[in-house]
C-alpha positions as CSV (number, residue, x, y, z in Angstrom):
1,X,88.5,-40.6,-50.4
2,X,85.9,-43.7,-49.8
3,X,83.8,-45.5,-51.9
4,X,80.8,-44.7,-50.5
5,X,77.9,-46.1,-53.1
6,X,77.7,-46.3,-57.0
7,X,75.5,-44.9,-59.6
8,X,74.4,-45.6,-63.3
9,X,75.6,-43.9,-66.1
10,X,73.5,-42.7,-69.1
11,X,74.7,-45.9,-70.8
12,X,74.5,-48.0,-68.3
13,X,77.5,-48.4,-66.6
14,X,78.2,-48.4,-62.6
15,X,80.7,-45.6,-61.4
16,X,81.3,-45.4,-58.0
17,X,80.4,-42.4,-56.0
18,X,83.1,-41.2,-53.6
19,X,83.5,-39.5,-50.6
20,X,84.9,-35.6,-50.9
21,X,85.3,-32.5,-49.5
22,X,84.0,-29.3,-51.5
23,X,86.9,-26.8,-51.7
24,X,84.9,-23.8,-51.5
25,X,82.6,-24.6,-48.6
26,X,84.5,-27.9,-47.1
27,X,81.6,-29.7,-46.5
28,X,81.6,-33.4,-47.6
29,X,79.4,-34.6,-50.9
30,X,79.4,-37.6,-53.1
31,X,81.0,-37.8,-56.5
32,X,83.3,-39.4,-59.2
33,X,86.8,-39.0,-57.8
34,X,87.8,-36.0,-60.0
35,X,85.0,-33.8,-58.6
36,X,86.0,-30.8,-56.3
37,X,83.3,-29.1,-55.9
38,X,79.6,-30.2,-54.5
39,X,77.6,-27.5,-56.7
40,X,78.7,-25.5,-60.3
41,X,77.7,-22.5,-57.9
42,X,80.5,-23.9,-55.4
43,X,83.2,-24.3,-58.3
44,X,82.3,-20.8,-60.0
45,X,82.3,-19.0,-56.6
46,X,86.1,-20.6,-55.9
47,X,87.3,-19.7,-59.6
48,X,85.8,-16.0,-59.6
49,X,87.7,-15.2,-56.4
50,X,90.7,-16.3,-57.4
51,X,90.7,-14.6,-60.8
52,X,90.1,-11.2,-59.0
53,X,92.7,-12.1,-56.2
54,X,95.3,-13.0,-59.6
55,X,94.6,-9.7,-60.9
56,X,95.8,-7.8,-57.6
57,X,98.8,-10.6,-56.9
58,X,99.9,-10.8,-60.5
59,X,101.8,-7.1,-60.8
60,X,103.5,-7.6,-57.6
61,X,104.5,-11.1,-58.3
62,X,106.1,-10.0,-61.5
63,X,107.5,-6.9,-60.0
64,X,109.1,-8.6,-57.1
65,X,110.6,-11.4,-59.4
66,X,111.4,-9.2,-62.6
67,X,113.0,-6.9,-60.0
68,X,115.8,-8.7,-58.6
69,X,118.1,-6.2,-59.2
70,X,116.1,-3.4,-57.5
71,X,116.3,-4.0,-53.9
72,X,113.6,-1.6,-52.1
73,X,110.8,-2.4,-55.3
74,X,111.4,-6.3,-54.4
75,X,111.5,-6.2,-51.1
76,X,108.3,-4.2,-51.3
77,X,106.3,-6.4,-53.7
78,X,107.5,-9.3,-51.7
79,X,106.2,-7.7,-48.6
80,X,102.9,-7.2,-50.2
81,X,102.4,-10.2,-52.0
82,X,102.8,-11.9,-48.2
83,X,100.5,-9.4,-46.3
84,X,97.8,-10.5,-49.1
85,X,98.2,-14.0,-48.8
86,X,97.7,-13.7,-44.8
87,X,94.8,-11.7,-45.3
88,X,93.2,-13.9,-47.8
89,X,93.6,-17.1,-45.9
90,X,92.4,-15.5,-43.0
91,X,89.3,-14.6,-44.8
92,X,89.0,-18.1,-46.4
93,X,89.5,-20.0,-42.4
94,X,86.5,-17.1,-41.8
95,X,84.5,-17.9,-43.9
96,X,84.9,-21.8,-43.3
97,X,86.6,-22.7,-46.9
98,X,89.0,-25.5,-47.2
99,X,92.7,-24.0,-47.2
100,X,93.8,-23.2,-50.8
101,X,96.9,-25.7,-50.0
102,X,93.9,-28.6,-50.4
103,X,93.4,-27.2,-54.6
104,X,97.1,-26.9,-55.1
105,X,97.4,-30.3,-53.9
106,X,94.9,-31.5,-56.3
107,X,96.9,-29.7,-59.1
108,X,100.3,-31.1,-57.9
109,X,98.7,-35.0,-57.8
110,X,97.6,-34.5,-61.3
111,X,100.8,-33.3,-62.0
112,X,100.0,-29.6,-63.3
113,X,102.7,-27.2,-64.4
114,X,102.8,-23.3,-65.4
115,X,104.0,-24.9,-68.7
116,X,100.1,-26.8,-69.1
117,X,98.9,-23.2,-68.6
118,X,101.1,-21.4,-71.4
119,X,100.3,-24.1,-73.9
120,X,96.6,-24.1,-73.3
121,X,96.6,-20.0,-73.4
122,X,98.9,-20.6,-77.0
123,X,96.2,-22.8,-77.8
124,X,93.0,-20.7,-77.1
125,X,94.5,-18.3,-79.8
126,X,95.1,-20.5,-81.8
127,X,91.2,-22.0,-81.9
128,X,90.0,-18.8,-82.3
């Protein structure tokens, strides 16, 4: 990440514009050095295919990990669970997106946890 050039803010203050890599399409764009996507369109895309990728991982996950004890059903899941992710990152390197190691990174500098996810699912109920 480079500082590249800098832009105003609506009240007047320079931010610097940086150098970054869009996670869905991996091209290169300038923005504040949070940003990981170059469009909304980009970051919608990346978050919509993951959700429906969640919903077919998530039962074997939990069956392969909540079924220790049952040999054949873990092994299965487990087996499953892998064959997915090696399709989907060859569909990803297909389709010229950045490797999904390049997000998890991002959520591992800024330190995310499962535990930031349970709390802010307790707190969406909560809100409502």
């Amino acid at each position: 990440m480079t500082t590249k050039a800098t832009k105003t803010d609506a009240r007047g203050r320079v931010q610097p514009l940086f150098k970054l890599v869009c996670k869905e399409c991996n091209t290169t764009f300038s923005g504040n050095a949070r940003a990981v996507f170059c469009t909304p369109g980009h970051k919608r895309a990346f978050h919509q295919r993951n959700q429906k990728r969640g919903q077919v991982m998530m039962p074997l996950l939990l069956a392969w990990r909540g079924g220790r004890g049952q040999k054949e059903t873990s092994k299965w899941a487990y087996g499953e669970m892998c064959r997915l992710a090696d399709l989907w990152n060859a569909e990803d390197r297909a389709a010229g997106r950045a490797p999904q190691t390049a997000y998890a990174e991002l959520k591992r500098r800024d330190y995310w946890t499962a535990n930031d996810y349970h709390y802010n699912s307790e707190r969406k109920d909560e809100l409502k």
